[in-house]
Every structure is written in C-alpha cells, then in structure tokens.
PDB file of N, H, CA, C and O in Angstrom:
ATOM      1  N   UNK A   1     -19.874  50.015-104.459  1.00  0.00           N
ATOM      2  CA  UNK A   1     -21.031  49.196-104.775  1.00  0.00           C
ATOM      3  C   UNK A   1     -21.646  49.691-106.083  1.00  0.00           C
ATOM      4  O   UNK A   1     -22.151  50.799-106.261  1.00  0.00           O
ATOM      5  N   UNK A   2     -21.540  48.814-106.869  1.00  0.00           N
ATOM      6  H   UNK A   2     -21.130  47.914-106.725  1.00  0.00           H
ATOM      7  CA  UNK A   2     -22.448  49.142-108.184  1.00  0.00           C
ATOM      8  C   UNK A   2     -23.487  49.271-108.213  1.00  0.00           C
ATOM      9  O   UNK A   2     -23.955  48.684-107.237  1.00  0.00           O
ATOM     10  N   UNK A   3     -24.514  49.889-108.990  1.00  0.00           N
ATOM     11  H   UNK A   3     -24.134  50.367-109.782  1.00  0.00           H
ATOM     12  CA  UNK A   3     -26.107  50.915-109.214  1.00  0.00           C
ATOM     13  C   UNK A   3     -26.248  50.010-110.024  1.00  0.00           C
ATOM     14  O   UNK A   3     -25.439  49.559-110.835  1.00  0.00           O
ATOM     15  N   UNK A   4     -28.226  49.473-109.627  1.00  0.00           N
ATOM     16  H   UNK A   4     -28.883  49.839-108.968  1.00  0.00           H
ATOM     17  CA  UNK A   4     -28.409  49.307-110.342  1.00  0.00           C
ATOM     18  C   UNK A   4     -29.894  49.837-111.358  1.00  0.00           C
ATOM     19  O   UNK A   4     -30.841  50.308-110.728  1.00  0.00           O
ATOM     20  N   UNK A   5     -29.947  49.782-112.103  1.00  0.00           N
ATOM     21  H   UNK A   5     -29.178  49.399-112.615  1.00  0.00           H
ATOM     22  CA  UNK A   5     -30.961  50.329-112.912  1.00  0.00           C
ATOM     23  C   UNK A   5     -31.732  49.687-113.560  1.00  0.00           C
ATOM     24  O   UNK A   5     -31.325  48.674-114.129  1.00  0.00           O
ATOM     25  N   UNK A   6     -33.444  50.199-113.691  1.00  0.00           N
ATOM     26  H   UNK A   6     -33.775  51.021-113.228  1.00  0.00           H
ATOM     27  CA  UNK A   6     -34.082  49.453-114.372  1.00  0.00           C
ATOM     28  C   UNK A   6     -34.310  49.915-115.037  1.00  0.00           C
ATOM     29  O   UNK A   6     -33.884  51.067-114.954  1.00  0.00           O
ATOM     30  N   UNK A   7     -35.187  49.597-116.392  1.00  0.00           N
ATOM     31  H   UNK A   7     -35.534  48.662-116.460  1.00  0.00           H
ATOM     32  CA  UNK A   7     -35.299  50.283-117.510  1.00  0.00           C
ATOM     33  C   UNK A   7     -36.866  50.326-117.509  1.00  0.00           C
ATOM     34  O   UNK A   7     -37.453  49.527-116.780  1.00  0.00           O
ATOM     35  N   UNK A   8     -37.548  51.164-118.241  1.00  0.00           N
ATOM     36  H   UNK A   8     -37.070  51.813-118.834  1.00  0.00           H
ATOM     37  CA  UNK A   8     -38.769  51.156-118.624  1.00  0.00           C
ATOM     38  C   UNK A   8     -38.776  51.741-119.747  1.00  0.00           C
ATOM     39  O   UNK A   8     -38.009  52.658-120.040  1.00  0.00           O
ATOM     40  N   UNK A   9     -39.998  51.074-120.785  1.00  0.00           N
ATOM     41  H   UNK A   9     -40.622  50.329-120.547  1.00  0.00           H
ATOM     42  CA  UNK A   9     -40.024  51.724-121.983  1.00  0.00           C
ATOM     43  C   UNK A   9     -40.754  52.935-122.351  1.00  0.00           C
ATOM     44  O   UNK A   9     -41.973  52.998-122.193  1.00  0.00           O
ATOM     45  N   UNK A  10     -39.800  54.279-123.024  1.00  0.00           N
ATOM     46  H   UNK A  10     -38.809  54.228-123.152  1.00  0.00           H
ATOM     47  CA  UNK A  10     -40.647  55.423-123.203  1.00  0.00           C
ATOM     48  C   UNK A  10     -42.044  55.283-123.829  1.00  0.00           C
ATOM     49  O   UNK A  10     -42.183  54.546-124.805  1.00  0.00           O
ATOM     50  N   UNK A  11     -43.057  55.938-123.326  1.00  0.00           N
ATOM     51  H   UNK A  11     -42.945  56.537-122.533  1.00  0.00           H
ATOM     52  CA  UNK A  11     -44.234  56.837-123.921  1.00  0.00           C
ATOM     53  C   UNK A  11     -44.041  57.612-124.777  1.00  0.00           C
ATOM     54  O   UNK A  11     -44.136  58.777-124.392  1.00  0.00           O
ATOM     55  N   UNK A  12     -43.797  57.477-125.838  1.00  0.00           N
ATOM     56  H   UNK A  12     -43.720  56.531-126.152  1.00  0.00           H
ATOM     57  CA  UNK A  12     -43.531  58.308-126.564  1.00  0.00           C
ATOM     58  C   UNK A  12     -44.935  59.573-126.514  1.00  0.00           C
ATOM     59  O   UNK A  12     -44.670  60.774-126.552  1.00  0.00           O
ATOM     60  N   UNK A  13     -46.202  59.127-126.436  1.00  0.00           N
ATOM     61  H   UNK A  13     -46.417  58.151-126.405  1.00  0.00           H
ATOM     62  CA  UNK A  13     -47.644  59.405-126.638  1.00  0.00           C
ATOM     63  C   UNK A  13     -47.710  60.233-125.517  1.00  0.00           C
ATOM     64  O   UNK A  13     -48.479  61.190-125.597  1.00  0.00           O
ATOM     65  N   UNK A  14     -47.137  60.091-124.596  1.00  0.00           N
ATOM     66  H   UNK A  14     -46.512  59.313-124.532  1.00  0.00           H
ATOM     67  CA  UNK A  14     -47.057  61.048-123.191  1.00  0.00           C
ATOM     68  C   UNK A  14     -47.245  61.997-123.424  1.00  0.00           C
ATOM     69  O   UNK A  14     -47.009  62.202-124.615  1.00  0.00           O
ATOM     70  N   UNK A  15     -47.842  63.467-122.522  1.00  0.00           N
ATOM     71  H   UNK A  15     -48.034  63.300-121.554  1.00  0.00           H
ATOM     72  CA  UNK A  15     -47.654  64.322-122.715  1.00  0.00           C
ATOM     73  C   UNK A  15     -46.286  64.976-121.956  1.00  0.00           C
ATOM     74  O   UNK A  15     -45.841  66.112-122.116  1.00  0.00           O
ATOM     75  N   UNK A  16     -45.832  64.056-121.203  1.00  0.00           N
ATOM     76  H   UNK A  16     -46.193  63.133-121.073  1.00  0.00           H
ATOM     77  CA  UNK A  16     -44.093  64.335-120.471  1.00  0.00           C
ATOM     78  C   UNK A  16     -43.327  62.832-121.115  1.00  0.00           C
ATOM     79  O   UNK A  16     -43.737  61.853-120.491  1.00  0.00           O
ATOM     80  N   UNK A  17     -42.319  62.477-122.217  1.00  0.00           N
ATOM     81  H   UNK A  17     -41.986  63.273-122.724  1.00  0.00           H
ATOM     82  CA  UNK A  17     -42.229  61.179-121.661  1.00  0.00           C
ATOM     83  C   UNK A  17     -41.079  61.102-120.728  1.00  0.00           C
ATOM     84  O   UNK A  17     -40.915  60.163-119.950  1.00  0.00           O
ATOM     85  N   UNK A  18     -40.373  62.017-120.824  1.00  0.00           N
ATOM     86  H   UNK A  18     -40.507  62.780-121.456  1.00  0.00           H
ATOM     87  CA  UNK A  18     -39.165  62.091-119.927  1.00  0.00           C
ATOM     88  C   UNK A  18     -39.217  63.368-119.168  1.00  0.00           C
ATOM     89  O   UNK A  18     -39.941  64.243-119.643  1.00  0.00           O
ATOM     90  N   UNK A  19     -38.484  63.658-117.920  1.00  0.00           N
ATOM     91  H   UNK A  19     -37.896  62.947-117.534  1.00  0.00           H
ATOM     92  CA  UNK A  19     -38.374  64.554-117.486  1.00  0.00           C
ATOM     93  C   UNK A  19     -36.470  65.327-117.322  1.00  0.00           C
ATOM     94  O   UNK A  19     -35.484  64.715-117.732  1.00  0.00           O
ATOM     95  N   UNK A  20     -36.417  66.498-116.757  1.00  0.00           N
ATOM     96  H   UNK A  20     -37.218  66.995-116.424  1.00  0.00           H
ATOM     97  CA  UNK A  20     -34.856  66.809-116.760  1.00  0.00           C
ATOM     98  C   UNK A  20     -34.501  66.067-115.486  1.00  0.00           C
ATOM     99  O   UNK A  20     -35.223  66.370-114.536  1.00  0.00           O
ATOM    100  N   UNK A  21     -33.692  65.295-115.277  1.00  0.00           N
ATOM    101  H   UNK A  21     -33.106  65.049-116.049  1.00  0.00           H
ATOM    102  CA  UNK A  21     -32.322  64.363-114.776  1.00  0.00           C
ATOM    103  C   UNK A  21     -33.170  63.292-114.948  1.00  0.00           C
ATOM    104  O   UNK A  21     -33.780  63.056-113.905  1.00  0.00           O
ATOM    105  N   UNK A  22     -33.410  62.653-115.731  1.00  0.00           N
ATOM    106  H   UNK A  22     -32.915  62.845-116.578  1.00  0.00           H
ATOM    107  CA  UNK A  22     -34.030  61.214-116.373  1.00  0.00           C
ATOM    108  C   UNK A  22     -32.785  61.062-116.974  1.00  0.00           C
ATOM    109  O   UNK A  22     -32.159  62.029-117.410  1.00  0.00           O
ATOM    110  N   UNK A  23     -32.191  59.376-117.052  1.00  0.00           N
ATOM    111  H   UNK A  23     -32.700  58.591-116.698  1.00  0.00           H
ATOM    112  CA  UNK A  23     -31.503  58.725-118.193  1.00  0.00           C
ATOM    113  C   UNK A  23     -32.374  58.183-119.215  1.00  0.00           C
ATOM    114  O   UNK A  23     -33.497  57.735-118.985  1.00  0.00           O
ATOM    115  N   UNK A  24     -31.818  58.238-120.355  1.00  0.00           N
ATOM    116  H   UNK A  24     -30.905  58.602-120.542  1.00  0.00           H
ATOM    117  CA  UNK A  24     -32.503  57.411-121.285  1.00  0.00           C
ATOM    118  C   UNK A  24     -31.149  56.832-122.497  1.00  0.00           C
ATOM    119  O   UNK A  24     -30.115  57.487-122.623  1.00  0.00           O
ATOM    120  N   UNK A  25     -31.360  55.776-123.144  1.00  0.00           N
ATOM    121  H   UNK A  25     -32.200  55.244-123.041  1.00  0.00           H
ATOM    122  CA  UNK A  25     -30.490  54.668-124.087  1.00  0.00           C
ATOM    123  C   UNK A  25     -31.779  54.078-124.974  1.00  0.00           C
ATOM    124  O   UNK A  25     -32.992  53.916-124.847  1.00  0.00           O
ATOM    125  N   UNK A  26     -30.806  53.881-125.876  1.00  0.00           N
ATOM    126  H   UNK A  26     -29.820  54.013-125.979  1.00  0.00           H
ATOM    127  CA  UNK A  26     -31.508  53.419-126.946  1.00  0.00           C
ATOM    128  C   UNK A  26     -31.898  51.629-126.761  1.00  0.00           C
ATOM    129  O   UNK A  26     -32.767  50.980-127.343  1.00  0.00           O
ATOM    130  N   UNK A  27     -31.199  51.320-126.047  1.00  0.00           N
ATOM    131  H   UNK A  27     -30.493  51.847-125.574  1.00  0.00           H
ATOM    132  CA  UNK A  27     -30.906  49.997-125.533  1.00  0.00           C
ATOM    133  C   UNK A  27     -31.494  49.865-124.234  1.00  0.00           C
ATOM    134  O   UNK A  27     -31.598  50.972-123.705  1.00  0.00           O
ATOM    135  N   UNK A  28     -31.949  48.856-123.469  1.00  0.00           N
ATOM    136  H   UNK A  28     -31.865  47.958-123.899  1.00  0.00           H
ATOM    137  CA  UNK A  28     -32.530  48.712-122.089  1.00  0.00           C
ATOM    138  C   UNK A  28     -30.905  48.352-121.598  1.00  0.00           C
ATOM    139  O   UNK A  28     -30.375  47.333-122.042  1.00  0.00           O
ATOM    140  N   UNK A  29     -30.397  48.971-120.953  1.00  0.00           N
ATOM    141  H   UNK A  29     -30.828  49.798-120.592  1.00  0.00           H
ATOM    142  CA  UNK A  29     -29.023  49.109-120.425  1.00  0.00           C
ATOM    143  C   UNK A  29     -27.630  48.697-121.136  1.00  0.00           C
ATOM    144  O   UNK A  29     -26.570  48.156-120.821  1.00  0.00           O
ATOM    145  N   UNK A  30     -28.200  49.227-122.200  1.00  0.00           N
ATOM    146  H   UNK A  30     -29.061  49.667-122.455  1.00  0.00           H
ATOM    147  CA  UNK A  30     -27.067  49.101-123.435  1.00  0.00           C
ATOM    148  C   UNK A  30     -26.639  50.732-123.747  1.00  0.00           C
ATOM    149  O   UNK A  30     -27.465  51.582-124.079  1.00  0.00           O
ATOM    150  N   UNK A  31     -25.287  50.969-123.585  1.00  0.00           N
ATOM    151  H   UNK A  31     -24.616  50.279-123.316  1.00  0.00           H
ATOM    152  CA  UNK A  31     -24.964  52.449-124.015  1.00  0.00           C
ATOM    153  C   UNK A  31     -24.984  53.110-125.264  1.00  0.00           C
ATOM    154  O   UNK A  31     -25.621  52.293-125.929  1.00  0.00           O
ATOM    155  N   UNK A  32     -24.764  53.871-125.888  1.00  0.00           N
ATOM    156  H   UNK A  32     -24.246  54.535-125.348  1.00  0.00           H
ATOM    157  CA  UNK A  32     -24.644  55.141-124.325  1.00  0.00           C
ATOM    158  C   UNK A  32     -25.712  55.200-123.577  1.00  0.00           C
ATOM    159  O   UNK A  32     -26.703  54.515-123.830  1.00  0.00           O
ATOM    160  N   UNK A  33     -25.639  56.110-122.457  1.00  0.00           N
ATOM    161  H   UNK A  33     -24.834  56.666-122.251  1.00  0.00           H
ATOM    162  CA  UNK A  33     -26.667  56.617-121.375  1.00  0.00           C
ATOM    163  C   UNK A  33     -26.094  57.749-121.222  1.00  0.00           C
ATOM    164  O   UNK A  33     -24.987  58.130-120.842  1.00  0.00           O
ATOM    165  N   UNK A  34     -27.813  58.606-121.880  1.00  0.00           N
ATOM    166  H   UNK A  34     -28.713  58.297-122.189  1.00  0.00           H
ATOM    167  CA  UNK A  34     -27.538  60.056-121.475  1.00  0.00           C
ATOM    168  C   UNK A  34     -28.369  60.260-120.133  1.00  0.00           C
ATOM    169  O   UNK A  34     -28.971  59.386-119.507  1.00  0.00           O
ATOM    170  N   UNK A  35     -28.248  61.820-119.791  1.00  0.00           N
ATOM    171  H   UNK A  35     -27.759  62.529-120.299  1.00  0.00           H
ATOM    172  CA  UNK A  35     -28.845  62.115-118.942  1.00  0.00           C
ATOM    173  C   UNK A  35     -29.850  63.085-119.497  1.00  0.00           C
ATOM    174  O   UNK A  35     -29.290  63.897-120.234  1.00  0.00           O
ATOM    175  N   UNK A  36     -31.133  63.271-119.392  1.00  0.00           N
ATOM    176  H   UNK A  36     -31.587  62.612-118.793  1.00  0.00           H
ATOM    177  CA  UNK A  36     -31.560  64.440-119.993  1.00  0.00           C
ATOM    178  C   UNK A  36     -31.335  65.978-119.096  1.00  0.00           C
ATOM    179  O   UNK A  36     -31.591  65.949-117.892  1.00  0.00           O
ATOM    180  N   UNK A  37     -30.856  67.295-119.725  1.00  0.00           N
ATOM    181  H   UNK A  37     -30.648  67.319-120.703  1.00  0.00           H
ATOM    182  CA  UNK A  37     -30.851  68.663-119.306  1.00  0.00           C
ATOM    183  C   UNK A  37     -31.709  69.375-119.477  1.00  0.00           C
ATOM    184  O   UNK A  37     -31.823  70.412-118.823  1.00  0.00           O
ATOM    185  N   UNK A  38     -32.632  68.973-120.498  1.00  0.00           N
ATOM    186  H   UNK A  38     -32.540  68.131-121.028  1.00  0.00           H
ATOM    187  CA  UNK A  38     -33.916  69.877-120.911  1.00  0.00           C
ATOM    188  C   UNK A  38     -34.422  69.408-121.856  1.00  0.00           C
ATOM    189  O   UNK A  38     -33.827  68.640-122.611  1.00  0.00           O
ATOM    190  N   UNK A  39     -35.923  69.869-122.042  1.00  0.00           N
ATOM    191  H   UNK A  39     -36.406  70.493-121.429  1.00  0.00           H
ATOM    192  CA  UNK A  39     -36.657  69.029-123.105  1.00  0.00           C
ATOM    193  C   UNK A  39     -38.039  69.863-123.000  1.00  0.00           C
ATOM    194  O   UNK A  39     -38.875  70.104-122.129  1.00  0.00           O
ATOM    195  N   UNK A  40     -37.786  70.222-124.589  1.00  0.00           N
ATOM    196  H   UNK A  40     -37.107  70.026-125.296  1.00  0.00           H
ATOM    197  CA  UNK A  40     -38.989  70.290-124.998  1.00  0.00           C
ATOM    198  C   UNK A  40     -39.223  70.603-126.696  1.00  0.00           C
ATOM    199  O   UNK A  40     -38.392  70.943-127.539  1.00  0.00           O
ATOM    200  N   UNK A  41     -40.606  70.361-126.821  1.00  0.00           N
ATOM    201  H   UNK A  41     -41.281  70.085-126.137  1.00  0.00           H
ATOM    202  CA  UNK A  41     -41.051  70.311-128.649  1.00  0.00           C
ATOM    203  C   UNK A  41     -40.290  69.024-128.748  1.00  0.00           C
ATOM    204  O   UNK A  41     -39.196  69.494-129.063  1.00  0.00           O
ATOM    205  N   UNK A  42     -40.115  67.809-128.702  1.00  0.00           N
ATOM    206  H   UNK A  42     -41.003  67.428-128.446  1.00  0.00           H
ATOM    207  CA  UNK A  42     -39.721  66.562-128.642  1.00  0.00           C
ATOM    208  C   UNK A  42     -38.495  66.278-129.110  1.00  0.00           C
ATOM    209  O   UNK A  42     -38.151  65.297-129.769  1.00  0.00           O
ATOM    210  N   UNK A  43     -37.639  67.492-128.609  1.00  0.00           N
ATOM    211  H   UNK A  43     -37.919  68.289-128.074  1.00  0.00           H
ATOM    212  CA  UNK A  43     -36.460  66.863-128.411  1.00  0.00           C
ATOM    213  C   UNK A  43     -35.970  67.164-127.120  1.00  0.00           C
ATOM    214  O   UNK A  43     -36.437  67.926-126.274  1.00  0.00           O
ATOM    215  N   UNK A  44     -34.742  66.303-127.087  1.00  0.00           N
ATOM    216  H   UNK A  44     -34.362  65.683-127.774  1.00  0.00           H
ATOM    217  CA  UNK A  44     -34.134  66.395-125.484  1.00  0.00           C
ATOM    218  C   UNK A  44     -32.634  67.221-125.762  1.00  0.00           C
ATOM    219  O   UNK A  44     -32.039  66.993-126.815  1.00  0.00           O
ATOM    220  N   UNK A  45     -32.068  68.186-124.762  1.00  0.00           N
ATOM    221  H   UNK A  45     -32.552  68.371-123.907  1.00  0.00           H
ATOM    222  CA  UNK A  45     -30.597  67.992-124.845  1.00  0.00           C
ATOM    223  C   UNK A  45     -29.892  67.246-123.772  1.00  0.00           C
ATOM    224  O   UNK A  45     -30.508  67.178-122.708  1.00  0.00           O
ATOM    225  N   UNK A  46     -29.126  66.867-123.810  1.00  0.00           N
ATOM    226  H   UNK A  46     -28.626  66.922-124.674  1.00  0.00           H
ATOM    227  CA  UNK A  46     -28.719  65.410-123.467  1.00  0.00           C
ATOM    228  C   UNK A  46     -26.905  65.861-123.442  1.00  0.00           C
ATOM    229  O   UNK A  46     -26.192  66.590-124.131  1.00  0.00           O
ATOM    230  N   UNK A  47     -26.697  64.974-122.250  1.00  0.00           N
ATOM    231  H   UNK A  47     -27.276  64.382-121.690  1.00  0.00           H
ATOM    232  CA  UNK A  47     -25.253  64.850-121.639  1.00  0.00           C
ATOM    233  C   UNK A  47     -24.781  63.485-121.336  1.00  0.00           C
ATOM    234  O   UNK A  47     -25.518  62.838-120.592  1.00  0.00           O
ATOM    235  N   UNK A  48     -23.827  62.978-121.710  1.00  0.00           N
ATOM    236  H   UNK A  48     -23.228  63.504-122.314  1.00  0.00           H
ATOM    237  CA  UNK A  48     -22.960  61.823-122.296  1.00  0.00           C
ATOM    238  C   UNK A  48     -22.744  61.915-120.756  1.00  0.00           C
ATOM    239  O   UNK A  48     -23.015  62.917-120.095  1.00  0.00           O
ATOM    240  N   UNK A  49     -22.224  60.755-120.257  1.00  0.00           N
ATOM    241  H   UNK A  49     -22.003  59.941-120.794  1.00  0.00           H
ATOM    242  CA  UNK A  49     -21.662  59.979-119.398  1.00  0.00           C
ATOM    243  C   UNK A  49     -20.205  60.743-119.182  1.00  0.00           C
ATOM    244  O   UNK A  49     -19.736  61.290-118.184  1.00  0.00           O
ATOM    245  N   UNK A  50     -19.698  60.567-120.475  1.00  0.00           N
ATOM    246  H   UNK A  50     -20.080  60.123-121.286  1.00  0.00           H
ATOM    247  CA  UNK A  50     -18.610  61.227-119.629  1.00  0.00           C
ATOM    248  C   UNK A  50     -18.235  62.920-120.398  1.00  0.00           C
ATOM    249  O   UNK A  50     -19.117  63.659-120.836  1.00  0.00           O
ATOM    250  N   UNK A  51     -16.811  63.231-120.407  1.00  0.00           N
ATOM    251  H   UNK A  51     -16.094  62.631-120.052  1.00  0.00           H
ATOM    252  CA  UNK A  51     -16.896  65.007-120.494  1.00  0.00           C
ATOM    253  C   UNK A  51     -17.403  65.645-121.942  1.00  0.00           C
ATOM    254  O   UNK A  51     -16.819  66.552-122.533  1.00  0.00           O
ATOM    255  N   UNK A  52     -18.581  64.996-122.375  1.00  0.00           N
ATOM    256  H   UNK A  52     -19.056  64.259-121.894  1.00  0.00           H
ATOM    257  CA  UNK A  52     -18.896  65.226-123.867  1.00  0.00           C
ATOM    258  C   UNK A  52     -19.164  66.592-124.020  1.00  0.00           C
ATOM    259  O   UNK A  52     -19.115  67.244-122.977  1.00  0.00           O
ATOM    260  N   UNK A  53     -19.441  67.203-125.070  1.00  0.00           N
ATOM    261  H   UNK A  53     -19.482  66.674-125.917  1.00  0.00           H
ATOM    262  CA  UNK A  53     -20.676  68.252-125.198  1.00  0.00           C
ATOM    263  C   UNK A  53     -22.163  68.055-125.198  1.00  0.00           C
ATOM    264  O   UNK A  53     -22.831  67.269-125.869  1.00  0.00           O
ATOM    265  N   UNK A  54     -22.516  68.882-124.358  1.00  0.00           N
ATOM    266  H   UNK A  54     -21.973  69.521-123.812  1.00  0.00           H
ATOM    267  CA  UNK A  54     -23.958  68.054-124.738  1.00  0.00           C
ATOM    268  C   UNK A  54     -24.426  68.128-125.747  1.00  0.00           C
ATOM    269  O   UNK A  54     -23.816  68.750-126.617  1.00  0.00           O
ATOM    270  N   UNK A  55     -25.937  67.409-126.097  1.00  0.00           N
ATOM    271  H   UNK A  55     -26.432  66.903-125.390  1.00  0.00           H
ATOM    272  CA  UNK A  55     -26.049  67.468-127.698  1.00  0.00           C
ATOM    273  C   UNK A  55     -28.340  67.478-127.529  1.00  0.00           C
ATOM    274  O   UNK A  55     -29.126  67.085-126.667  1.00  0.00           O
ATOM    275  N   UNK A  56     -28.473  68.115-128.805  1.00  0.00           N
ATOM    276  H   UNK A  56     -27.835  68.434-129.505  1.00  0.00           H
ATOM    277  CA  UNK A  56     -29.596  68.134-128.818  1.00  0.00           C
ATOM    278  C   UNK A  56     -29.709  66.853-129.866  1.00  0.00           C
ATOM    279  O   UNK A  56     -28.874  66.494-130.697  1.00  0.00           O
ATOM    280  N   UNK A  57     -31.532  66.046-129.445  1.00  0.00           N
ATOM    281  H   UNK A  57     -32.210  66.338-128.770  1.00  0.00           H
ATOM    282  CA  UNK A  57     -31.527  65.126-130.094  1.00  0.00           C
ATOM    283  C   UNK A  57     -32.763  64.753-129.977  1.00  0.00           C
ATOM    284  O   UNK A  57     -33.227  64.776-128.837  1.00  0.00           O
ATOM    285  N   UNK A  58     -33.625  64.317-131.080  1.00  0.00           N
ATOM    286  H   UNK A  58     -33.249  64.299-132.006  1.00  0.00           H
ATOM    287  CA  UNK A  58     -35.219  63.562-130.978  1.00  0.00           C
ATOM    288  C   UNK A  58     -35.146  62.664-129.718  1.00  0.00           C
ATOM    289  O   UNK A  58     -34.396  61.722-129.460  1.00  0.00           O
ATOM    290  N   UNK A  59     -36.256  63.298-128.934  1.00  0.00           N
ATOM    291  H   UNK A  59     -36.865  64.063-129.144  1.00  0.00           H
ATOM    292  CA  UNK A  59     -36.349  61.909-127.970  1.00  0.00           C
ATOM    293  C   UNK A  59     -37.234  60.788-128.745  1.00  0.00           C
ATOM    294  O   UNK A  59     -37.419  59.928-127.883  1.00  0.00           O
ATOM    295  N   UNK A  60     -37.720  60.468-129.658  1.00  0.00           N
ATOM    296  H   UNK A  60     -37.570  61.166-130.358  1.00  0.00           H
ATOM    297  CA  UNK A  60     -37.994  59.357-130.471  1.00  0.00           C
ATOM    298  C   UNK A  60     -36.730  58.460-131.068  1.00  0.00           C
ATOM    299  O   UNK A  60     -37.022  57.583-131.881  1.00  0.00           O
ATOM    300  N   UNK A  61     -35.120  58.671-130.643  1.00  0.00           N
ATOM    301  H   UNK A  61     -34.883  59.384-129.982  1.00  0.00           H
ATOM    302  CA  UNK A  61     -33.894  57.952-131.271  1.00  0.00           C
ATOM    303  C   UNK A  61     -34.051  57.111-129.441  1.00  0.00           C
ATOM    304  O   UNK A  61     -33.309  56.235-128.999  1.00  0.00           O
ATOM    305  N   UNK A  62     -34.916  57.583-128.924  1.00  0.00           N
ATOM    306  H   UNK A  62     -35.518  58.295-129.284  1.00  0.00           H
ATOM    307  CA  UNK A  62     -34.626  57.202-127.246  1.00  0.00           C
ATOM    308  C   UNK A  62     -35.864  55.729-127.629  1.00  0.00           C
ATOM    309  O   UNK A  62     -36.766  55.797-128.464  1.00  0.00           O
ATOM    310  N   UNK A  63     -35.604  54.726-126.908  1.00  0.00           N
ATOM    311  H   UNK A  63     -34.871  54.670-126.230  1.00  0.00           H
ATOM    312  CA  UNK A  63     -36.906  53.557-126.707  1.00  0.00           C
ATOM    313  C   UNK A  63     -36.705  53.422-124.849  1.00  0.00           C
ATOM    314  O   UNK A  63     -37.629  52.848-124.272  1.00  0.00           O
ATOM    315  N   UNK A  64     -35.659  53.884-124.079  1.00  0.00           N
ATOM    316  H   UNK A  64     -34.909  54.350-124.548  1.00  0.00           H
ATOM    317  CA  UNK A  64     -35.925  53.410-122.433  1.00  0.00           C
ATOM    318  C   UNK A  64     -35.493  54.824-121.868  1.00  0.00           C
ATOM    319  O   UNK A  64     -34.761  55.789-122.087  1.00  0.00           O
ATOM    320  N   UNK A  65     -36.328  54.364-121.092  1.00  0.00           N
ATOM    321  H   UNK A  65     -36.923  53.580-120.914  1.00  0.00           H
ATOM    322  CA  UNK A  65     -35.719  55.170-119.594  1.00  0.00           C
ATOM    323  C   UNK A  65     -35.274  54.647-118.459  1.00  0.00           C
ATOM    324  O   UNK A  65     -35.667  53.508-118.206  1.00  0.00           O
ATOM    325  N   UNK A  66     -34.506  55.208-117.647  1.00  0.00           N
ATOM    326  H   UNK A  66     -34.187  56.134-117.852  1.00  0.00           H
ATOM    327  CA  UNK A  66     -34.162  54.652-116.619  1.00  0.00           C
ATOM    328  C   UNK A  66     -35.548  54.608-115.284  1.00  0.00           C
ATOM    329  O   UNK A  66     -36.135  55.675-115.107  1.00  0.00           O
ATOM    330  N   UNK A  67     -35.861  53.737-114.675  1.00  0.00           N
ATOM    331  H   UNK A  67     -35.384  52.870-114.819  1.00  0.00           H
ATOM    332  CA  UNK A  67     -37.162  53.139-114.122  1.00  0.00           C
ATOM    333  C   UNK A  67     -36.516  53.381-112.255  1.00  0.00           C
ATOM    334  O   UNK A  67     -35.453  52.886-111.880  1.00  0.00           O
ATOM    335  N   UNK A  68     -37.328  54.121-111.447  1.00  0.00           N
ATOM    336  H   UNK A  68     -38.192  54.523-111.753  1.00  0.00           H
ATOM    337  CA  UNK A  68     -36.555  53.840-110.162  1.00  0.00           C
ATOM    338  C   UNK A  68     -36.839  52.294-109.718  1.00  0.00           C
ATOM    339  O   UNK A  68     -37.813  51.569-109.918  1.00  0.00           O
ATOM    340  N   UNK A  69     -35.594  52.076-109.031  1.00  0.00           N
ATOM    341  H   UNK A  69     -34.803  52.666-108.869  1.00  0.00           H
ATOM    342  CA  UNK A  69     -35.186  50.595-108.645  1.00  0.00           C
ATOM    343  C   UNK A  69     -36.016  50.059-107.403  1.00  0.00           C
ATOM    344  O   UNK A  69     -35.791  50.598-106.319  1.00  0.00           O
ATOM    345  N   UNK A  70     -36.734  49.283-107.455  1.00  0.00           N
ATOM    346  H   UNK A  70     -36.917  48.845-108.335  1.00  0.00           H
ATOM    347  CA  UNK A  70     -37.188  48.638-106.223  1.00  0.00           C
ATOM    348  C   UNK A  70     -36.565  48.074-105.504  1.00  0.00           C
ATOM    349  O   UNK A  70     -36.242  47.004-106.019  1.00  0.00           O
ATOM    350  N   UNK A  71     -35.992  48.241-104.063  1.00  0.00           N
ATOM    351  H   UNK A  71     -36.255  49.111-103.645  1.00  0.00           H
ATOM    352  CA  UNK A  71     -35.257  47.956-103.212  1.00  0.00           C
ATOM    353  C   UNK A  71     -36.280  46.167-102.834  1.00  0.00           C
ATOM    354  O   UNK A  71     -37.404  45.776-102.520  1.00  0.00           O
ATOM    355  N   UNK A  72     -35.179  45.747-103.091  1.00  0.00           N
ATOM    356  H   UNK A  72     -34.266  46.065-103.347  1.00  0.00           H
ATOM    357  CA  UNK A  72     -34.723  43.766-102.220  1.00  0.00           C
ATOM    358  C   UNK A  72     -35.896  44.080-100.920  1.00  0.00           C
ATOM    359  O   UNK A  72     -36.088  43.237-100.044  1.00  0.00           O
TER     360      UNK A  72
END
C-alpha cells in the first residue's frame, strides 16, 4: 500500500522549522525528498532517499515539509 503525504509549507521565521526525522523537498511532493539527521544554525544535514551520502545544506533551498496525514 502506498504512503501518503502531505505537505506543509516551511516557517522559515520559526524558531524550529524542521525537526530530526522530518522530510522536506523543494517541491510539495516533487523530488528529491530528504529526510532531515540534524539541524542546526540553519542548516540541515540531510539523507537522500536512497544509498546517498548525506549532505549538509541551507534549510532555506527547502519551501515544504512533510505534514502528518489525516486519516479518511
């Protein structure tokens, strides 16, 4: 059964806008989709979908997050 996901748009202004195991894409479910590993001073390091390296990166290149799904 396929997942599904909603998106919400980052806070950038937040004082958290993401947290560690948050997804975030630059796209509202357009890839890639990372996962975040850690974050802080406003960047995230971030893990690819599949066996990447992870990578450090402005969470300002981020506009969504993944939103929990409201169940039907």
């Amino acid at each position: 059964m396929a997942s599904v996901v909603d998106w919400a748009l980052l806070d950038h202004t937040a004082s958290e806008p993401v947290r560690v195991g948050d997804m975030v894409s630059t796209d509202a479910g357009g890839m890639p989709i990372y996962r975040v590993l850690a974050f802080a001073g406003g960047r995230a390091l971030l893990a690819g979908e599949r066996q990447t390296p992870a990578r450090d990166m402005p969470i300002t290149a981020f506009r969504w997050r993944a939103a929990p799904h409201a169940a039907a």
